[in-house]
C-alpha positions in Angstrom: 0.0 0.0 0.0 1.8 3.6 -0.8 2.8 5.5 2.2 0.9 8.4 0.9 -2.5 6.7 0.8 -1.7 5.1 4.3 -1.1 9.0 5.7 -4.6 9.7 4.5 -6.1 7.4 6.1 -8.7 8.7 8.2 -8.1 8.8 12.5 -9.5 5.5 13.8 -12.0 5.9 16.9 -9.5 4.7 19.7 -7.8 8.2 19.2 -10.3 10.4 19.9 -11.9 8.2 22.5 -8.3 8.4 24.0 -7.2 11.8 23.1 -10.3 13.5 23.4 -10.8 13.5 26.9 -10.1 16.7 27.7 -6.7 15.6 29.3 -3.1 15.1 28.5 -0.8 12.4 28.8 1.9 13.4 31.3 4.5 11.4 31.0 8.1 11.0 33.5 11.7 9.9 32.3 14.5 9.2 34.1 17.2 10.2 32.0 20.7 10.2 31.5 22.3 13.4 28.9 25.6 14.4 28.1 26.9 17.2 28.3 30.8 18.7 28.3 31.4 15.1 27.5 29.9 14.0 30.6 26.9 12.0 31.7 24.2 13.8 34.0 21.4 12.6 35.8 18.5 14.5 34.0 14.5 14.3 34.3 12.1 14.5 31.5 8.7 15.2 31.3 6.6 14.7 28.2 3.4 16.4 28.0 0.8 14.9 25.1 -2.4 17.1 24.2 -5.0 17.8 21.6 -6.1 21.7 20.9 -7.3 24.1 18.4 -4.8 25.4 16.5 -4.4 28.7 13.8 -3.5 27.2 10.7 -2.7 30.8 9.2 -1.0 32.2 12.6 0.8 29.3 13.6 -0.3 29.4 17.3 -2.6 28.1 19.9 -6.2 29.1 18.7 -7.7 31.1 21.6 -11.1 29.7 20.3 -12.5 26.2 18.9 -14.4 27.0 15.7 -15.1 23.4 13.7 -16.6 25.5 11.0 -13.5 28.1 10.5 -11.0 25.8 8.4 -8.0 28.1 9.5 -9.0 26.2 13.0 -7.4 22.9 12.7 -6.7 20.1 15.8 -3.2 19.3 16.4 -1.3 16.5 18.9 1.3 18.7 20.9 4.0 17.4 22.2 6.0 19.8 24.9 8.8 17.9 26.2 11.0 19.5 29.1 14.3 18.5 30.6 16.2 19.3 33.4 19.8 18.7 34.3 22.7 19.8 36.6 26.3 20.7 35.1 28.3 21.5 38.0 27.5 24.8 39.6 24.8 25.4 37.3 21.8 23.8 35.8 20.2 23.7 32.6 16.7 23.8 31.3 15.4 22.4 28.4 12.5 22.6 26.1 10.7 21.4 22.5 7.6 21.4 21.4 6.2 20.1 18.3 2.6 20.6 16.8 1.3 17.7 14.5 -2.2 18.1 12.5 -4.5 15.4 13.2 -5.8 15.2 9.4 -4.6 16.7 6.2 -4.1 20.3 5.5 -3.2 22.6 3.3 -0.7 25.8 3.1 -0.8 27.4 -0.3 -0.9 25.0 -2.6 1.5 21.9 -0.8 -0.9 19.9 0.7 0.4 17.8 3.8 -0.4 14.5 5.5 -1.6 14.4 9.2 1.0 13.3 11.0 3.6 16.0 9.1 4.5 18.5 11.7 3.3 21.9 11.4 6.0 24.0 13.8 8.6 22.9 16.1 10.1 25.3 18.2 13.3 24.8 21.0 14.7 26.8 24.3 17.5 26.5 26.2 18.2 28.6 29.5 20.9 28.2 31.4 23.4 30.4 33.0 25.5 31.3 30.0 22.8 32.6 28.2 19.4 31.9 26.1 19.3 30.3 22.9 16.0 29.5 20.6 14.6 27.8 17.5 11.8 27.4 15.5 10.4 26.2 12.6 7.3 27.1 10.4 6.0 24.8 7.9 5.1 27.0 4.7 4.3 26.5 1.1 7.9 25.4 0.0 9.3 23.8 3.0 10.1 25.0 6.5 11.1 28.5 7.7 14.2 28.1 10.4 14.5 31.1 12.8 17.0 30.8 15.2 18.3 33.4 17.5 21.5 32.7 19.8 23.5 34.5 22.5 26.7 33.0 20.4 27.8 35.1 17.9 28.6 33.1 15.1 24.8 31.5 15.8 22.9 34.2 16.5 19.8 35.3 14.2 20.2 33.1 11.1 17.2 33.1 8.9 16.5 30.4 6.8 14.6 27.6 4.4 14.6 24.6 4.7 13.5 21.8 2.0 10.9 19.7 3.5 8.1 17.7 2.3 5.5 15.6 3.3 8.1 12.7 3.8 9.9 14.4 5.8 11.1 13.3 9.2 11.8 15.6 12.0 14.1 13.9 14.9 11.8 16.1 17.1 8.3 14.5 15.7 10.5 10.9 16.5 8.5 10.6 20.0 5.0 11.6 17.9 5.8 9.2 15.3 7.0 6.1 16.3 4.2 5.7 18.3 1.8 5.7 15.1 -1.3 7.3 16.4 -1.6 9.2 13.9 0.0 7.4 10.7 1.7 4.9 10.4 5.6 5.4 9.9 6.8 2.1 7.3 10.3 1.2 7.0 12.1 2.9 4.7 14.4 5.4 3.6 13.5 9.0 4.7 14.9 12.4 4.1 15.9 14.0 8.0 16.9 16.8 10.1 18.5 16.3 13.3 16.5 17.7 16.5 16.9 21.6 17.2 18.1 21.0 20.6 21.1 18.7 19.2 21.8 21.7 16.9 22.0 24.6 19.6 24.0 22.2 22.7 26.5 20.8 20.2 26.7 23.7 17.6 25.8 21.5 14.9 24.5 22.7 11.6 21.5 21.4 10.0 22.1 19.7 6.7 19.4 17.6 5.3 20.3 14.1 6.0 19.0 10.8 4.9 17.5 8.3 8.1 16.7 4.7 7.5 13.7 3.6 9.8 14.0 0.0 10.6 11.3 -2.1 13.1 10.3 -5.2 14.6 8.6 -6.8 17.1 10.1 -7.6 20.5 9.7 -8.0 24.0 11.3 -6.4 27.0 11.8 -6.7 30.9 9.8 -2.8 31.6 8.6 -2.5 35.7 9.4 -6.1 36.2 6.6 -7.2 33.7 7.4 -8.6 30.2 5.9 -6.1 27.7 5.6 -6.5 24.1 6.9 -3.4 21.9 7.6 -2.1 18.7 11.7 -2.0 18.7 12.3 1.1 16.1 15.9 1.6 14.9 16.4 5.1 13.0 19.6 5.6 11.9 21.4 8.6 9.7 24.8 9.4 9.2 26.3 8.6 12.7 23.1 9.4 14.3 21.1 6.4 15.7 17.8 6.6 17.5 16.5 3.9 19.3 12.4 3.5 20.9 11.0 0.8 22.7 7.0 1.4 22.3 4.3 -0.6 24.2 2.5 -2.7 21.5 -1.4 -1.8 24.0 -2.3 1.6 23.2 -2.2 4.3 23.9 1.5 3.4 22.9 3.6 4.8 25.0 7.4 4.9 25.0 8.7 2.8 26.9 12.6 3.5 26.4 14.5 5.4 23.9 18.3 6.6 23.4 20.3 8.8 20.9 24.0 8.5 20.1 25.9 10.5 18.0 28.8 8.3 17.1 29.8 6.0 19.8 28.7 8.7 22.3 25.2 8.4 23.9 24.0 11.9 24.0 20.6 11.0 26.3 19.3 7.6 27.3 15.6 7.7 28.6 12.8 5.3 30.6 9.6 5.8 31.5 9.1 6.3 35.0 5.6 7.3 35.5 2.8 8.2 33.3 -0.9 9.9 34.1 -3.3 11.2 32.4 -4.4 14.9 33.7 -5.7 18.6 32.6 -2.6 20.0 34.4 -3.4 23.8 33.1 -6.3 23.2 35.7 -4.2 22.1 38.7 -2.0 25.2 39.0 -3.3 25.8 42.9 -1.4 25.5 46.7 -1.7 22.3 47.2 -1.7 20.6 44.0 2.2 19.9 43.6 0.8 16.3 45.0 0.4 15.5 41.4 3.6 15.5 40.8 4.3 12.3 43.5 2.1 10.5 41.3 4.3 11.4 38.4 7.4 10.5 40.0 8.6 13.9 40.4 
């Protein structure tokens, strides 16, 4: 079956009677990153939610309107991290927005599943560095702004198309809820945060997704999973995602060469509408997250 007609296959029920709920899917890591060519202890938090989104605008749409098609649904993904380097600490963050059905900027036309915007920050005591991308009618804008000089406000275009794979969209995809991601041979870009903490640049790269069935020792249980190898150039991704749904990852890692650069497993996972518990008293929630 062509990968095109599989992207345009309509959402099956499970994910709206999943994602629809009027919650997200908080998710905790344990995590191990590198950084100055040494390993820290680190803690993740991946944060999964539906919402209205400007299709025109690019942001958050501050209403819901199923009759204005510049009003699309998207599958956000904010994940943060958080990590000691000595006397100070750094903080993390990307976000990723992912249309749930096909849509339409000028006259490209992309699958669900193809991500919209992805956006970075770093803070951290040296300074502040950001990133984002825009999906447009040719490709992808790149705006990056930087405290370094030689990095600092670079405008750009990327070449993207609807194959394209983003390593940020990696914890979307591989989880298939909404398309399914075949083996194969994909053009790539690296994630924004590898790019800004290891002053990479951002050539287009080719990745090779490879997967198979498996099973792994996860919270003492055996669990069956979907073992996804993504490799391009020296870069190698690896996910470990529960076969049940809602499909969770269950463990990932990214090396860059022989050098892990982060190694992560699931630690706790809830679903809640966190933007409601923001009150004294609430930080309870975060026990039941691990945290």
């Amino acid at each position: 079956m062509p990968f095109l007609f599989l992207l345009l296959l309509q959402i099956t029920p499970p994910f709206w009677s999943y994602w629809g709920d009027g919650k997200a899917e908080i998710s905790s890591y344990v995590l191990t990153q590198n950084r100055y060519n040494q390993p820290r202890k680190a803690v993740s938090v991946m944060i999964y939610v539906t919402e209205p989104f400007n299709l025109n605008k690019q942001v958050k749409s501050d209403v819901s309107n199923d009759k204005d098609p510049n009003i699309i649904s998207v599958l956000k993904l904010n994940r943060t991290k958080k990590f000691q380097t000595g006397i100070y600490d750094y903080s993390l963050m990307s976000s990723v927005f992912v249309p749930i059905n096909t849509y339409s900027i000028g006259k490209s036309t992309y699958s669900g599943g193809s991500p919209l915007k992805v956006s970075f920050s770093s803070q951290e005591w040296c300074g502040l560095t950001t990133h984002q991308l825009n999906r447009t009618e040719q490709g992808m804008n790149s705006r990056q702004l930087s405290y370094f000089e030689s990095e600092g406000d670079k405008f750009e275009q990327w070449k993207s198309d609807d194959r394209t794979l983003y390593a940020d969209n990696l914890f979307i995809a591989v989880r298939e809820v909404l398309a399914p991601l075949p083996a194969g041979t994909y053009p790539y870009y690296q994630t924004l945060e590898f790019g800004r903490l290891f002053h990479r640049a951002f050539p287009q790269q080719t990745a090779v997704v490879e997967k198979k069935d498996a099973t792994i020792s996860h919270d003492n249980k055996n669990v069956s999973v979907t073992h996804w190898i993504i490799t391009a150039g020296k870069q190698k991704w690896t996910f470990d995602v529960e076969k049940e749904y809602s499909r969770r990852i269950l463990e990932y890692q990214f090396q860059d060469g022989d050098l892990v650069i982060e190694k992560g497993k699931l630690l706790k996972s809830k679903r809640l509408p966190y933007w409601q518990l923001n009150k004294n008293g609430d930080e309870k929630y975060l026990k039941e997250l691990g945290l």
